[in-house]
Residue frames relative to the residue before (quaternion, step in Angstrom):
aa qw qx qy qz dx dy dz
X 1.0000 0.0000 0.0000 0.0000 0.00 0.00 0.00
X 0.0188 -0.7083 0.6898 0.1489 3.60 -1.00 0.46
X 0.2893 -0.7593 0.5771 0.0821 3.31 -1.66 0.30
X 0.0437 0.8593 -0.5049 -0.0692 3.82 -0.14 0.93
X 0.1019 -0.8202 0.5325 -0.1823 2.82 -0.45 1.47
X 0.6184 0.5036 -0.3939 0.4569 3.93 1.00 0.27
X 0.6163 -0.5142 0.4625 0.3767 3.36 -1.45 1.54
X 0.8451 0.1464 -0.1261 0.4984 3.45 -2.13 0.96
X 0.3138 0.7280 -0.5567 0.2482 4.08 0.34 0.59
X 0.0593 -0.7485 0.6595 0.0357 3.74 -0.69 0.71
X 0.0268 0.8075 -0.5868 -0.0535 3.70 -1.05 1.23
X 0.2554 0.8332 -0.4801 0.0999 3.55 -0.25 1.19
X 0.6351 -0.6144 0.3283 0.3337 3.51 -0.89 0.35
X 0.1625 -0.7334 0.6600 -0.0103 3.70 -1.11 0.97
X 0.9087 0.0394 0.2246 0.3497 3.76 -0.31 0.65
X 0.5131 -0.6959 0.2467 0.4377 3.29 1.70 -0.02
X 0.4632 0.5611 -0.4051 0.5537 2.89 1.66 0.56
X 0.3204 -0.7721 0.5083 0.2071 3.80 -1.49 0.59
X 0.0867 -0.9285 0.3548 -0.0671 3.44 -0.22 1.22
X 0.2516 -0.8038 0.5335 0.0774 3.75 -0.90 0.95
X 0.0128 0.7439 -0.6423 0.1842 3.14 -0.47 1.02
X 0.0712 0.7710 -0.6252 -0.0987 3.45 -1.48 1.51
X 0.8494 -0.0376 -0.1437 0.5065 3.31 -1.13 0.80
X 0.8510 -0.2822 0.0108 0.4427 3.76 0.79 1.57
X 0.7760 0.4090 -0.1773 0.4462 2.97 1.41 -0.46
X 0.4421 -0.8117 0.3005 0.2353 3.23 -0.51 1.38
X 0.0267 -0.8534 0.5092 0.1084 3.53 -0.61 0.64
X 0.8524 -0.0154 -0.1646 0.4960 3.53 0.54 0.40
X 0.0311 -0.7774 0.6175 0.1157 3.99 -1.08 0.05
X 0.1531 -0.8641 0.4760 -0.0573 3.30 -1.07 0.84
X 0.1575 -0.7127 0.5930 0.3400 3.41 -0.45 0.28
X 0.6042 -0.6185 0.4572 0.2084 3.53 -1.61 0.70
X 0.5827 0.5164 -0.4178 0.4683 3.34 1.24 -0.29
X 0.5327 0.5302 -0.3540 0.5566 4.17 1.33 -0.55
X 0.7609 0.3273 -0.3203 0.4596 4.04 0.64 -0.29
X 0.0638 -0.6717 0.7028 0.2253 3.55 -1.51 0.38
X 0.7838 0.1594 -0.1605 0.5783 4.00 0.97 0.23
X 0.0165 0.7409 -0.6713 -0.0117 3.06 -1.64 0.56
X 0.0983 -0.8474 0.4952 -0.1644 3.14 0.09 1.70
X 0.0621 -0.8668 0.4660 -0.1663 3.55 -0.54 1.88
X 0.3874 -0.7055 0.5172 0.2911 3.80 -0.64 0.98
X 0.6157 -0.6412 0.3300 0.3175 3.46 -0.91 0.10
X 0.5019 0.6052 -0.3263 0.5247 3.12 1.34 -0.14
X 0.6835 0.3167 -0.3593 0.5508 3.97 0.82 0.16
X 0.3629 -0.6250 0.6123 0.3205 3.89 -1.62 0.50
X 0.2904 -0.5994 0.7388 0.1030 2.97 -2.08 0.49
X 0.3435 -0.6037 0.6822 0.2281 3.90 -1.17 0.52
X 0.5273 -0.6930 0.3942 0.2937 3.34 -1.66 0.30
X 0.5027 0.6449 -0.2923 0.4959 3.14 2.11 -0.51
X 0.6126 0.6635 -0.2977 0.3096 3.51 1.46 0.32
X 0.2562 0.6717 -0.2029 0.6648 2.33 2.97 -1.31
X 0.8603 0.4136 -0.2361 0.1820 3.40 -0.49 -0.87
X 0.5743 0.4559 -0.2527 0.6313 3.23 1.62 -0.90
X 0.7237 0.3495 -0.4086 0.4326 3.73 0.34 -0.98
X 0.5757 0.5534 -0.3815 0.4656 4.06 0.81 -0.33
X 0.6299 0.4884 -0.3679 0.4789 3.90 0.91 -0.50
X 0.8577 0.1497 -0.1100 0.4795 3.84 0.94 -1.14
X 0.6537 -0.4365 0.3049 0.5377 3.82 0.95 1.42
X 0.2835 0.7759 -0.5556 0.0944 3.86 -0.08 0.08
X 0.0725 0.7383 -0.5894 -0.3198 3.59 -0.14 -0.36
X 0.3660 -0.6741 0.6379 0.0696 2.96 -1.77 0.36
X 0.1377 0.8193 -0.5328 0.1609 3.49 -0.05 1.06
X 0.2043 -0.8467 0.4872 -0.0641 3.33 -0.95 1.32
X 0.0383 -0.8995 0.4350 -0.0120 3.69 0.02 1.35
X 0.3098 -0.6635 0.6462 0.2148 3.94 -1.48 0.59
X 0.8483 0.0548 0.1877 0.4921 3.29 0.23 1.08
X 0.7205 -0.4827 0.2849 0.4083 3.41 -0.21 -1.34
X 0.4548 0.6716 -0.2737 0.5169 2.76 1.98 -0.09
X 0.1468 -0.6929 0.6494 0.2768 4.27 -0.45 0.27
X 0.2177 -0.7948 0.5664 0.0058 2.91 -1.16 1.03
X 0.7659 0.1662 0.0189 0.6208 3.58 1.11 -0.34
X 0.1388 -0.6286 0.7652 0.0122 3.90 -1.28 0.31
X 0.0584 0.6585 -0.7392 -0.1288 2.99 -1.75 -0.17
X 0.1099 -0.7597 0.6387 -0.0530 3.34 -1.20 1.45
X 0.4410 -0.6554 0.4538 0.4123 3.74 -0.69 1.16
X 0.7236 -0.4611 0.4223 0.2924 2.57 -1.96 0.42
X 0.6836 0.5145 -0.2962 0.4246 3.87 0.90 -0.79
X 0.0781 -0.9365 0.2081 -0.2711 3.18 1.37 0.56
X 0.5489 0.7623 -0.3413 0.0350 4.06 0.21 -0.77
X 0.2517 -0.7830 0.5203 0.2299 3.25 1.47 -0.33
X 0.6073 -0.6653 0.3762 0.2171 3.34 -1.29 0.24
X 0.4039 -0.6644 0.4632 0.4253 3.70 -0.39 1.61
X 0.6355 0.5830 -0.4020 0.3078 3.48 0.11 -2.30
X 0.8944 0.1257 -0.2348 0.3593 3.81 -0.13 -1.25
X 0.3334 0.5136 -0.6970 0.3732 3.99 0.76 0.78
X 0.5896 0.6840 -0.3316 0.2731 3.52 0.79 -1.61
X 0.7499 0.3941 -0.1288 0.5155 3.55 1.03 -1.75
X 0.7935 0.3205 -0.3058 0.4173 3.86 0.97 -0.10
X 0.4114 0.5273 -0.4913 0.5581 3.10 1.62 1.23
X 0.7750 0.4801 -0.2183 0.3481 3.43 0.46 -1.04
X 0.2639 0.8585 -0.3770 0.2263 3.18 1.96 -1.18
X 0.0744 0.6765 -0.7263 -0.0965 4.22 -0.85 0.08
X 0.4942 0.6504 -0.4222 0.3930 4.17 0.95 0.43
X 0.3397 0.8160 -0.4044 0.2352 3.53 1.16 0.19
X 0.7484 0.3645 -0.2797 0.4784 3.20 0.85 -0.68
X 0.4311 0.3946 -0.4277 0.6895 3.84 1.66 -0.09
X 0.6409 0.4609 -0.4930 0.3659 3.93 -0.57 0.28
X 0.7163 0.5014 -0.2895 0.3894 3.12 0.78 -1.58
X 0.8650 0.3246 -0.2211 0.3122 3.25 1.13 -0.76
X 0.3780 0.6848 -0.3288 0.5292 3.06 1.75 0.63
X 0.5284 0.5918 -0.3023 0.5284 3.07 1.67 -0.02
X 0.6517 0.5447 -0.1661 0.5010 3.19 0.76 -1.73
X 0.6972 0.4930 -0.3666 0.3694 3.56 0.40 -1.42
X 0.5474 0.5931 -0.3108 0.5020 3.51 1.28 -1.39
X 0.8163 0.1094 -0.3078 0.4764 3.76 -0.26 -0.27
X 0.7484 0.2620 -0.5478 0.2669 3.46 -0.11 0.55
X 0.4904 0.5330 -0.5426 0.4255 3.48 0.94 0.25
X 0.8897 0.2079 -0.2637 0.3094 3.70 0.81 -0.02
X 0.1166 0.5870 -0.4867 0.6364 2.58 1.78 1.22
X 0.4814 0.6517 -0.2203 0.5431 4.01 0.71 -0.53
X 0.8420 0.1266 -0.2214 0.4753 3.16 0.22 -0.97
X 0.6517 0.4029 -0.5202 0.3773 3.53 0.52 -0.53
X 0.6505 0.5597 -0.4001 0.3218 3.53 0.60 -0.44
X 0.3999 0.4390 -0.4048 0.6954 4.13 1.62 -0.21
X 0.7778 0.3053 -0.4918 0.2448 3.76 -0.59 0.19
X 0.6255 0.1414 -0.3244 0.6954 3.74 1.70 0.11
X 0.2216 0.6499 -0.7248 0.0568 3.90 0.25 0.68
X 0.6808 0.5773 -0.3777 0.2460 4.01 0.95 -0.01
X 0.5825 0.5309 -0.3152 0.5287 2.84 1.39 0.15
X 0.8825 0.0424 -0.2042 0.4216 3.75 0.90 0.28
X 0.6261 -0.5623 0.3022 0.4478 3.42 1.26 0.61
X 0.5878 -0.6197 0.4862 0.1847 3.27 -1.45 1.03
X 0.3996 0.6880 -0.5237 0.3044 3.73 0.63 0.58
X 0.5548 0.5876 -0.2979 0.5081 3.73 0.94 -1.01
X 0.8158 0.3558 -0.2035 0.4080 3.24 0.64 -0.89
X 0.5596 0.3322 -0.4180 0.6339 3.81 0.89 -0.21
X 0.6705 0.3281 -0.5797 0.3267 3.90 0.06 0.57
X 0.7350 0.4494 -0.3627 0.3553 3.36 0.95 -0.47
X 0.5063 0.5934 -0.4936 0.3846 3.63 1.60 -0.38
X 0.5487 0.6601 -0.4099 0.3085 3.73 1.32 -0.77
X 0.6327 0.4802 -0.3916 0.4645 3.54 0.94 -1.39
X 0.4840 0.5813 -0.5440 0.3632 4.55 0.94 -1.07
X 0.6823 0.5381 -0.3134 0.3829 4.27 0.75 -1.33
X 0.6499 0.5520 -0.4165 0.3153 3.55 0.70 -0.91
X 0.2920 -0.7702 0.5447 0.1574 3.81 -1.34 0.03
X 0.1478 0.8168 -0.5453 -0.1166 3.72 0.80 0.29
X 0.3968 -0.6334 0.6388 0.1823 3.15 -1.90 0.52
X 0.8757 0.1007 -0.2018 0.4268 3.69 0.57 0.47
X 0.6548 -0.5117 0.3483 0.4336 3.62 -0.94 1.17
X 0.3934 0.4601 -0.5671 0.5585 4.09 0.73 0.09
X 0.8929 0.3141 -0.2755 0.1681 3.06 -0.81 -1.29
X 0.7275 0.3772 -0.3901 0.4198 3.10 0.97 -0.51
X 0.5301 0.4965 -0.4267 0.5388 4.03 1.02 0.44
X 0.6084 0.2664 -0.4955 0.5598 3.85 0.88 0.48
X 0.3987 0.7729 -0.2381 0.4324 3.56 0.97 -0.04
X 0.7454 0.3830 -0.0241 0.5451 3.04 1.07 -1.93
X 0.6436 0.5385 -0.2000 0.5058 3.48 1.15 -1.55
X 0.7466 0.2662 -0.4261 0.4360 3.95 0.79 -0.23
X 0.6164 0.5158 -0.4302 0.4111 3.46 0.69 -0.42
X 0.5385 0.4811 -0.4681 0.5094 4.04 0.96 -0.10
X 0.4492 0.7073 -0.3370 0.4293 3.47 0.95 -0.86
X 0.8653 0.2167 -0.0733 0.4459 3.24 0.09 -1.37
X 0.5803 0.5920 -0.3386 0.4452 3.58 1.50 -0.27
X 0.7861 0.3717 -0.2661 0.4161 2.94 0.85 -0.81
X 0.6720 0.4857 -0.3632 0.4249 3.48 0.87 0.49
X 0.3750 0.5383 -0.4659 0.5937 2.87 1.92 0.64
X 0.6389 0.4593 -0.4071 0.4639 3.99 0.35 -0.76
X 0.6521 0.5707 -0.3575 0.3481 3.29 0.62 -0.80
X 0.7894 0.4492 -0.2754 0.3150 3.62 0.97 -0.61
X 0.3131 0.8277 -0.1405 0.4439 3.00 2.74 0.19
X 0.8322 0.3550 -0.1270 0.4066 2.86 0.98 -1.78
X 0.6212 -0.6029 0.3696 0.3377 3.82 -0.69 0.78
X 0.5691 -0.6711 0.3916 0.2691 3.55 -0.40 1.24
X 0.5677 0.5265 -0.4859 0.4055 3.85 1.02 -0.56
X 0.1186 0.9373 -0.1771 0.2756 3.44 1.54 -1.08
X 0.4090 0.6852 -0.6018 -0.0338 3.49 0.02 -2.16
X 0.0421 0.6774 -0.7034 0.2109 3.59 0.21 1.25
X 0.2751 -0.6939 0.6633 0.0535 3.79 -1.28 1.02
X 0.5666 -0.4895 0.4512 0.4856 2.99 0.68 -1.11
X 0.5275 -0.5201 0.2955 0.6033 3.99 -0.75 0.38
X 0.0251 -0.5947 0.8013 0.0604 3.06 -1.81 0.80
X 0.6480 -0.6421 0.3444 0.2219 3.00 -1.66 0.57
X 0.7160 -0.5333 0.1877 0.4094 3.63 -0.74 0.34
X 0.5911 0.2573 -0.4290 0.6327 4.17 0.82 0.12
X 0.6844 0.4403 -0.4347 0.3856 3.78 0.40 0.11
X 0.4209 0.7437 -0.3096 0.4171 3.48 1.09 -0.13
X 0.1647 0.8446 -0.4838 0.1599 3.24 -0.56 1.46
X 0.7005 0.3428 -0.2609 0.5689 3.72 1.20 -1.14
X 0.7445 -0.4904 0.3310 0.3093 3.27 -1.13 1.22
X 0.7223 0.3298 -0.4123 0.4468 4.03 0.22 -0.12
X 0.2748 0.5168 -0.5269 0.6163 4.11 1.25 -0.01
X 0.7655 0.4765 -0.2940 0.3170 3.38 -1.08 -1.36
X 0.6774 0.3998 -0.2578 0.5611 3.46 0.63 -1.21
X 0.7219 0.5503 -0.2611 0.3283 3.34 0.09 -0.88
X 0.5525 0.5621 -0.2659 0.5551 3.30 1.60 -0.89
X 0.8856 0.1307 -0.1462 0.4210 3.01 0.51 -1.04
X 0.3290 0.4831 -0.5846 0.5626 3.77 0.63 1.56
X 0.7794 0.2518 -0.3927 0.4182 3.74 0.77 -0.39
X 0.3754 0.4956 -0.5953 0.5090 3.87 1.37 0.17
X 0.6949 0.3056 -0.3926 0.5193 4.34 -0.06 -0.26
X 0.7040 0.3690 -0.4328 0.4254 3.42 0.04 -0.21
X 0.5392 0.5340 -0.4346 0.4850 3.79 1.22 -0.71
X 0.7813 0.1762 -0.2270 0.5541 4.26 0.08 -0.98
X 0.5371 0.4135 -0.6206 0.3943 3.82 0.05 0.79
X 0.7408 0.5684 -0.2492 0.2571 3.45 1.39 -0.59
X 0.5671 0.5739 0.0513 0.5885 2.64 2.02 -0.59
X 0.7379 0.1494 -0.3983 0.5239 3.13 1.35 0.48
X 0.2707 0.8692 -0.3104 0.2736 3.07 1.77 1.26
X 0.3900 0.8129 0.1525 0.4048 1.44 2.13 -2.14
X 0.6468 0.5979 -0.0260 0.4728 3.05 0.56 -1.80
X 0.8321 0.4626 -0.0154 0.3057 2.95 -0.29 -1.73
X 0.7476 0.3913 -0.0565 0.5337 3.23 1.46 -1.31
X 0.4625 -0.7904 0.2392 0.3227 3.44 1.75 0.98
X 0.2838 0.7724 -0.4577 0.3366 3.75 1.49 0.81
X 0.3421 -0.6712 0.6014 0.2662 3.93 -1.02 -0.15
X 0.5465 -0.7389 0.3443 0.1922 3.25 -0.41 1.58
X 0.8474 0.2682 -0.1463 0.4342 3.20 0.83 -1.27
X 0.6379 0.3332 -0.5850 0.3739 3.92 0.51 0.67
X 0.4816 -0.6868 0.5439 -0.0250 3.14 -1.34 0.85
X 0.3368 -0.6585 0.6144 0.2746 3.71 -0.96 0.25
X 0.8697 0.3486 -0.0392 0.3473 3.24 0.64 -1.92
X 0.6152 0.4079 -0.0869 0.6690 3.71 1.43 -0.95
X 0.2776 -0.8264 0.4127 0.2639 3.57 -0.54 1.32
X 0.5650 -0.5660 0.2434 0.5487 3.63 -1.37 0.54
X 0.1955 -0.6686 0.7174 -0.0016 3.79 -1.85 0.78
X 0.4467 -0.5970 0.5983 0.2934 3.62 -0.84 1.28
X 0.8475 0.1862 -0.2539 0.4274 3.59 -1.16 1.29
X 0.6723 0.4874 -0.2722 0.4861 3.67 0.98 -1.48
X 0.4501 -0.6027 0.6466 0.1269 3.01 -1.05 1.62
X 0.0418 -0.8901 0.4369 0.1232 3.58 -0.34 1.29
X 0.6103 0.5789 -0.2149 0.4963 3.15 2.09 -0.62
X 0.4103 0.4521 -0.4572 0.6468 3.80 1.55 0.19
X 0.6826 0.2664 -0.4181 0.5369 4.10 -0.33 -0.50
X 0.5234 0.5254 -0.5052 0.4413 4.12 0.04 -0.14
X 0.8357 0.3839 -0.1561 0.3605 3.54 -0.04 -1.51
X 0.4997 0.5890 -0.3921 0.4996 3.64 1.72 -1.10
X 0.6123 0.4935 -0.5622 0.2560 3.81 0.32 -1.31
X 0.6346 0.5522 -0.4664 0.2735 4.10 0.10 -0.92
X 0.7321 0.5002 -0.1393 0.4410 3.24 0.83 -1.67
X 0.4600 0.6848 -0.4436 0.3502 3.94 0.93 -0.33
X 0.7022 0.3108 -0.2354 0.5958 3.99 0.38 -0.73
X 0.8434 0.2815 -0.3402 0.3061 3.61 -0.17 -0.54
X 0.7666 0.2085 -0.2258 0.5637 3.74 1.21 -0.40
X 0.7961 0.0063 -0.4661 0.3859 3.41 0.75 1.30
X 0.4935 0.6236 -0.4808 0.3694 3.45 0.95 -0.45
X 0.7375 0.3562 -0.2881 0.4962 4.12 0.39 -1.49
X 0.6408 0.5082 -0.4822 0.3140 3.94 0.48 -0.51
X 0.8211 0.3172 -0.1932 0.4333 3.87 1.29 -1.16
X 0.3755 0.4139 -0.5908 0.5820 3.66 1.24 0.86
X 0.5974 0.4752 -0.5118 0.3942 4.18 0.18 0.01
X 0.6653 0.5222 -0.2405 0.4764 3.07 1.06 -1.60
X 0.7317 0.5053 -0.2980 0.3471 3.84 0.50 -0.63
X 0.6536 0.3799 -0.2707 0.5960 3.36 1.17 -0.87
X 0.7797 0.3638 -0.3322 0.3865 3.99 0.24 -0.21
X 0.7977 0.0125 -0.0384 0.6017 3.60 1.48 -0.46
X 0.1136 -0.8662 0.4733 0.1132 3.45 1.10 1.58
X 0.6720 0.6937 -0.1258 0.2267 3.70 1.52 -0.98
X 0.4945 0.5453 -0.2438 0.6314 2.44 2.48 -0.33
X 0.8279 0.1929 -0.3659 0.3787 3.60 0.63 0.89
X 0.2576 0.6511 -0.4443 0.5588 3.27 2.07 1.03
X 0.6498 0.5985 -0.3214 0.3409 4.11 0.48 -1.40
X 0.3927 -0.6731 0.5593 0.2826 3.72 0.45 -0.04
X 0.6528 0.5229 -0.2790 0.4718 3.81 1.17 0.12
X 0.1637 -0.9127 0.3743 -0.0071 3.58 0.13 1.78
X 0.4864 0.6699 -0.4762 0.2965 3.14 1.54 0.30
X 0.5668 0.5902 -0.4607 0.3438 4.01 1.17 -0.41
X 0.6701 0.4514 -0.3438 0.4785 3.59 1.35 -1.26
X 0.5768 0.5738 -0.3783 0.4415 3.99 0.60 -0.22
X 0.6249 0.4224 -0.3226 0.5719 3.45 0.97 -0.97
X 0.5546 0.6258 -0.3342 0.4348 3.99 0.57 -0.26
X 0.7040 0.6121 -0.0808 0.3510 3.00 1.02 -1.67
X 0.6186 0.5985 -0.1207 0.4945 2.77 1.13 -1.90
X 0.8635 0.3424 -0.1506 0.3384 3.17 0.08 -1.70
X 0.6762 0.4160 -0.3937 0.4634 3.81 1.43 -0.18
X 0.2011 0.7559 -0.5122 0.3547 4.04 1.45 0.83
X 0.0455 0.7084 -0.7039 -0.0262 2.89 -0.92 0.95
X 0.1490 -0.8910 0.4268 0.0414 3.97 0.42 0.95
X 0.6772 0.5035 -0.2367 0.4815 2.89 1.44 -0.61
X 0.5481 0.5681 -0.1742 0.5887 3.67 1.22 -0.29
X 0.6346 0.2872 -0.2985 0.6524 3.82 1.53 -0.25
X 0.6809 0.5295 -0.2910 0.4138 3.34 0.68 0.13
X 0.3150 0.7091 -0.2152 0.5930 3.36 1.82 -0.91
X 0.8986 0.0485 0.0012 0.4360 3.82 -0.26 -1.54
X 0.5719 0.3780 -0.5781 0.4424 3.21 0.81 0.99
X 0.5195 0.5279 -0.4829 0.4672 3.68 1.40 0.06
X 0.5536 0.6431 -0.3340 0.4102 3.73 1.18 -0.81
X 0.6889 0.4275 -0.2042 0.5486 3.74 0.81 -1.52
X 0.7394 0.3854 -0.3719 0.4080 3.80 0.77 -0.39
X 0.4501 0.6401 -0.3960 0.4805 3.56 1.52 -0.14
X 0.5368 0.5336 -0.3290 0.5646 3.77 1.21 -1.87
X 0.8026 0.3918 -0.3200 0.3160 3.67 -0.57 -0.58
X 0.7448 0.3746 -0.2450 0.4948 3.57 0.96 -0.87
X 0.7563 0.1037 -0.2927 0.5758 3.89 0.90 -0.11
X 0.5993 -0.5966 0.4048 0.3478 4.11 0.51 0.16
X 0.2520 0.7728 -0.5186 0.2654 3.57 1.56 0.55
X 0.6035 -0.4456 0.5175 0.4116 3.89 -1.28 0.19
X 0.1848 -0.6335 0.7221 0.2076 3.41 -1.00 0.69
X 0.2319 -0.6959 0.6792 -0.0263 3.95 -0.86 1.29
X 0.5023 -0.5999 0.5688 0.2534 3.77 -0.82 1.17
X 0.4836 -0.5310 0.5637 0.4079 3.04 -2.06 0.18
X 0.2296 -0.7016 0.6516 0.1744 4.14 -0.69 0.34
X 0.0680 -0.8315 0.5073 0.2159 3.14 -1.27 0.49
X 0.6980 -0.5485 0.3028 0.3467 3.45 -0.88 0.31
């Protein structure tokens, strides 16, 4: 994956090679067969012969405001799969999905919290192992479910993070101000288009959901599948990053917390359980969370 992320960037092609180049000066070249993404703020240009080369060798092409994706681009030869749109319309297992969802992030929400449970006592955890016992019988319940056990998780991260910090606690993304928010936002803007071109990939329809209701535009079935993968491939990498190099998200220079990011991806494992959830729908198999380790 590369990531272009410097004011006035220009990415076009030289030779069959893919190249970045600001204000004349070349800074990298690639061949396309060494990339599976190329993920760009808006504030840099792209050529169409870039479309074209990254569309010939599976590239994706993802385009971000900040932290927010704002755009994909899926070739045109495209078709996804009739059989499973068919089966995740018709589906009556929603309310067992939704919470196969839920269950999936707080059991691993769970674990990252057992690797500093010494540092704040084991109470956080016998409330959230309580919510693992419950059984709800409708997407409601298991999203009040979900909403108290974040509740109580996140005020468990909060006693993690290093007072210089000014962590509050999660706030949301226009409320976001002390430097672990921010990160966080933006590990879940990568975790939102790696998920989504799982999604994608695994011939599903992006926007119905099980767990997140349906929303003209709002990919609801990419915010379904992200919920597992949220604590272990960005929440547990930047409460490491914060307590061992809090300074590396104070510097105004996002290329240490990206290199973090990057390197705690496990893309192949988000791809895995949207092929899993598209299997569940087409023969009625258990859909089984992602667990981490």
């Amino acid at each position: 994956m590369a990531f272009v992320d410097e004011w006035g960037a220009f990415v076009g092609t030289k030779d069959g090679l893919i190249t970045c180049s600001v204000k004349g000066t070349l800074k990298w070249a690639v061949s396309p067969v060494e990339l599976d993404a190329l993920v760009f703020q808006v504030t840099a240009a792209v050529s169409t012969e870039v479309v074209k080369l990254a569309n010939e060798h599976g590239v994706d092409l993802v385009f971000m405001d900040h932290d927010e994706p704002v755009a994909r681009v899926v070739g045109a030869k495209f078709g996804g799969s009739p059989k499973v749109w068919v089966a995740q319309l018709r589906t009556k297992r929603s309310a067992e999905l939704a919470w196969s969802f839920v269950r999936g992030k707080v059991r691993n929400q769970l674990t990252t919290l057992r690797y500093y449970q010494r540092k704040y006592g084991g109470l956080e955890l016998e409330a959230m192992e309580r919510t693992l016992e419950a059984s709800p019988s409708s997407r409601e319940e298991a999203m009040q479910l979900e909403a108290a056990a974040a509740k109580v998780y996140w005020l468990a991260v909060k006693k993690l993070i290093p007072p210089s910090l000014k962590f509050p606690g999660r706030r949301f993304k226009r409320r976001a101000e002390d430097p672990f928010n921010v990160a966080l936002n933006i590990g879940y803007g990568l975790l939102r288009a790696w998920t989504w071109r799982a999604v994608v990939v695994a011939g599903l329809l992006p926007y119905v959901g099980f767990l997140h209701k349906y929303r003209p535009g709002r990919p609801s079935l990419v915010f379904d599948l992200m919920e597992e993968f949220r604590s272990p491939l960005v929440d547990r990498p930047l409460i490491a990053l914060a307590r061992t190099k809090p300074e590396d998200l104070t510097s105004g220079d996002r290329k240490p917390l990206l290199r973090v990011l990057l390197e705690s991806v496990r893309r192949e494992d988000v791809l895995h359980q949207a092929r899993k959830l598209a299997r569940c729908l087409l023969d009625g198999s258990p859909y089984t969370p992602y667990v981490a380790k």
